[in-house]
Residue frames as qw, qx, qy, qz and C-alpha x, y, z in Angstrom:
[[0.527, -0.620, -0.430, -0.391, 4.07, -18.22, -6.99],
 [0.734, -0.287, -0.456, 0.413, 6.23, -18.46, -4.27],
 [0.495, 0.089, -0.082, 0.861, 7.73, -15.33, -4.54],
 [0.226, -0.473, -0.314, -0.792, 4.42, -13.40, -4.31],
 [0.717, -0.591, -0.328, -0.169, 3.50, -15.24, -0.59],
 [0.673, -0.015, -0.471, 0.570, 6.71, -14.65, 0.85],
 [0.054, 0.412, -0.004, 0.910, 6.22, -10.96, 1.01],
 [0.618, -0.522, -0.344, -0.478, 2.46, -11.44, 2.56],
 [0.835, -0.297, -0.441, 0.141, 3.68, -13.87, 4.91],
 [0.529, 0.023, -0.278, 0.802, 6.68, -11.68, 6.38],
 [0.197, -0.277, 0.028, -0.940, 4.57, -8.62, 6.88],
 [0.715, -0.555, -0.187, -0.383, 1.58, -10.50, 8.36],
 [0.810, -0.228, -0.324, 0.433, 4.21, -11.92, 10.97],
 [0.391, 0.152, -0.171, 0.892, 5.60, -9.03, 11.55],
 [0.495, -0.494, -0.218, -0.681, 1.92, -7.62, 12.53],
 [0.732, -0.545, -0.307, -0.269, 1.18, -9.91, 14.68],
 [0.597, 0.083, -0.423, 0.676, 4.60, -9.70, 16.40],
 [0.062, 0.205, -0.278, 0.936, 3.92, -6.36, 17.00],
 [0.533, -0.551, -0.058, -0.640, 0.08, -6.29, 18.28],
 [0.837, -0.315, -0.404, 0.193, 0.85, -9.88, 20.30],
 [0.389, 0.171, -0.403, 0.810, 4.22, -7.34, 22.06],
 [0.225, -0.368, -0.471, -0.769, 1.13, -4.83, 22.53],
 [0.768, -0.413, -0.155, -0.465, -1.07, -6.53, 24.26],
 [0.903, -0.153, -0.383, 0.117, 1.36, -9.34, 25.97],
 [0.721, -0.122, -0.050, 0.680, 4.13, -6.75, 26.72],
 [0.316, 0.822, 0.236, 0.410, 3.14, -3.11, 26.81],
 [0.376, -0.880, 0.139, 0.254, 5.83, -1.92, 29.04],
 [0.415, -0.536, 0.417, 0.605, 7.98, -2.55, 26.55],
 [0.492, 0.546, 0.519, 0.436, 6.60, -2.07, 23.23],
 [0.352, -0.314, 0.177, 0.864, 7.87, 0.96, 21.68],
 [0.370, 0.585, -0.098, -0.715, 7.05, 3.85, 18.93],
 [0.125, 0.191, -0.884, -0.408, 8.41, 0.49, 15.92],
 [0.068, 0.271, 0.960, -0.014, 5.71, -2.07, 17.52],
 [0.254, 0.588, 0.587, -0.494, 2.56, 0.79, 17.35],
 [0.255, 0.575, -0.344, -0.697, 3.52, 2.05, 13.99],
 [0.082, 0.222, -0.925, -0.296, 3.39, -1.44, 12.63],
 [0.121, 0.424, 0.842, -0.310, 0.28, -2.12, 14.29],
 [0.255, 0.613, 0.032, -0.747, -1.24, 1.31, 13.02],
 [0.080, 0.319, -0.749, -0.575, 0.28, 0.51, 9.77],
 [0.011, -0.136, -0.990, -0.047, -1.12, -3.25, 9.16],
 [0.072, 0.543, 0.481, -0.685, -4.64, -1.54, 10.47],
 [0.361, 0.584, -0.008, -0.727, -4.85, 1.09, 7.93],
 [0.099, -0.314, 0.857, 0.396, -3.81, -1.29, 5.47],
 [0.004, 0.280, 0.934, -0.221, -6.84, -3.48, 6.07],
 [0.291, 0.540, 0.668, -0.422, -9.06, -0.91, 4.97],
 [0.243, 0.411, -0.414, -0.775, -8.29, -0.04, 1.60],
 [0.705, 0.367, 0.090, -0.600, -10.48, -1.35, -0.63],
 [0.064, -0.544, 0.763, 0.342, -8.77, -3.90, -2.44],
 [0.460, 0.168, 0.872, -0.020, -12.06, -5.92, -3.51],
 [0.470, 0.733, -0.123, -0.476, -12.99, -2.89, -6.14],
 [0.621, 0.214, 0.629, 0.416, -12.60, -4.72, -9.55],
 [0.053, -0.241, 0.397, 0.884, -12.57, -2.88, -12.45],
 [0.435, 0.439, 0.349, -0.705, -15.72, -2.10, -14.40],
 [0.506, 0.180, 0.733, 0.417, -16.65, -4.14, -17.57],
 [0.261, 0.497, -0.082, -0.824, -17.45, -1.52, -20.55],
 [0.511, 0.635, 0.221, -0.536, -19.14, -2.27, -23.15],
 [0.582, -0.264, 0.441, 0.630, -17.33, -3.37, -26.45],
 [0.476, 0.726, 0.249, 0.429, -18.63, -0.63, -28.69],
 [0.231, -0.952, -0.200, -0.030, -17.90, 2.11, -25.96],
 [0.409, 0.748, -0.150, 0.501, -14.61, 3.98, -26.02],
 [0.570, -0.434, -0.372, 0.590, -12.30, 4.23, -22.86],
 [0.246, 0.295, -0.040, 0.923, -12.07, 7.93, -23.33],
 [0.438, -0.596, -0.271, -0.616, -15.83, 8.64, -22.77],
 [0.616, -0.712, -0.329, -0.067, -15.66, 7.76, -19.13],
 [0.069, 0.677, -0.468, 0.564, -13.45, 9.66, -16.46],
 [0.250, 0.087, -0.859, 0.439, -12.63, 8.38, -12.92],
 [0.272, 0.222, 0.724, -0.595, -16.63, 9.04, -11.82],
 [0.509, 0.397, 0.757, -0.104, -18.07, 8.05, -14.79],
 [0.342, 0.430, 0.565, 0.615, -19.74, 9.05, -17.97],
 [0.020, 0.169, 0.087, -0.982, -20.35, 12.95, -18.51],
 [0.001, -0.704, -0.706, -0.083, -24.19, 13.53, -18.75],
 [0.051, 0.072, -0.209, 0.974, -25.19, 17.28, -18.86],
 [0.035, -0.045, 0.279, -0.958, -27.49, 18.80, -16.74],
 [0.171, 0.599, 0.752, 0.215, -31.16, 18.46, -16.79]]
């Protein structure tokens, strides 16, 4: 379990290094401290609370695709 917070922990530190330089120190933050910031940012909006969708247990995993079940036309 450890080995799975170490990562987290070192990258969020390393974020906040760089926005705290940023803001505390922006004559000398560089092109490293605004990519990291950027980075961390974009990071922060991926979706990562999408779960997976519970099918059915008669329904086949084939029948749906990556936006759902095919339905034709009315």
């Amino acid at each position: 379990m450890v080995r799975r917070w170490v990562p987290a922990l070192v990258l969020g530190g390393a974020w906040w290094w760089a926005v705290l330089r940023m803001l505390l120190e922006p004559e000398h933050a560089g092109l490293v401290e605004g990519a990291v910031a950027a980075g961390g940012w974009g990071l922060s909006l991926l979706p990562v609370h999408v779960v997976a969708a519970v099918r059915p247990a008669g329904e086949p995993e084939e029948a749906t695709g990556a936006a759902g079940p095919e339905r034709p036309l009315p």
